[in-house]
C-alpha positions as CSV (number, residue, x, y, z in Angstrom):
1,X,1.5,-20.0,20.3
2,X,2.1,-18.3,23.6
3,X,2.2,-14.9,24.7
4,X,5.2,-12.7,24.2
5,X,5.7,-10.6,27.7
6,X,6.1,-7.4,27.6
7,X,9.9,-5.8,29.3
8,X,10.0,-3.4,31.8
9,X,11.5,-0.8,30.2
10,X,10.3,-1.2,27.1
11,X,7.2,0.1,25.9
12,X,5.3,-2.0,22.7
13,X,2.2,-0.1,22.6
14,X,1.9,2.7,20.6
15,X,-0.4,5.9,20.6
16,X,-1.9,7.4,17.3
17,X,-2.1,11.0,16.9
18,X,-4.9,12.3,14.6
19,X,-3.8,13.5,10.9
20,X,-3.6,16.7,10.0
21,X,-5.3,18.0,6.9
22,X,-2.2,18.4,5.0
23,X,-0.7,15.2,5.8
24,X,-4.0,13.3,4.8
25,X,-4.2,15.3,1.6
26,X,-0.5,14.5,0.7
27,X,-1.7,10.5,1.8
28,X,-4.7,10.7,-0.5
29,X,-2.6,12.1,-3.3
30,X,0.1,9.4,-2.8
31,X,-2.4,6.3,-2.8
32,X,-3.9,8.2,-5.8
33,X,-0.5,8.0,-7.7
34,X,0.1,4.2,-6.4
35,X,-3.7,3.2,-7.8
36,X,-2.4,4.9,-11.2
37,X,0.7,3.2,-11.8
38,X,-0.7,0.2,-10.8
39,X,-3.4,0.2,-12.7
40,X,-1.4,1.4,-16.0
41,X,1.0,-1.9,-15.0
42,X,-1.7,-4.0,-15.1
43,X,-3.5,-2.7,-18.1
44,X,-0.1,-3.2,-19.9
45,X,0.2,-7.0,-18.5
46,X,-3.1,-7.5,-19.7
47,X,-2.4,-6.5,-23.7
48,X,0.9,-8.6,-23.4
49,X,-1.0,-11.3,-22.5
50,X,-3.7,-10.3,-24.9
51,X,-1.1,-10.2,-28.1
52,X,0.2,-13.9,-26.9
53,X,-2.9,-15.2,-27.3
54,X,-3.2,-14.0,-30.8
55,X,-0.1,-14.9,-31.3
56,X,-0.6,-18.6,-30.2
């Protein structure tokens, strides 16, 4: 694997700008609503798997 070179005119690297404390409340809330939904998908997954087994 070699190294990819870099154009003239075009710029790759980028510069990060601190958050502001609105946007990394509204972050925090989002990952907080992605943890629940995943969470409730896999507790669902879980008793699926749970009544197969009884099932079987």
């Amino acid at each position: 694997m070699g190294l990819i070179k870099e154009q003239k005119d075009i710029d790759l690297s980028t510069k990060s700008e601190p958050w502001t404390e609105q946007e990394l409340a509204d972050f925090r809330k989002l990952m907080q609503d992605i943890k629940a939904k995943n969470a409730k998908r896999k507790e669902r997954i879980l008793r699926t798997n749970a009544k197969q087994e009884q099932l079987a």
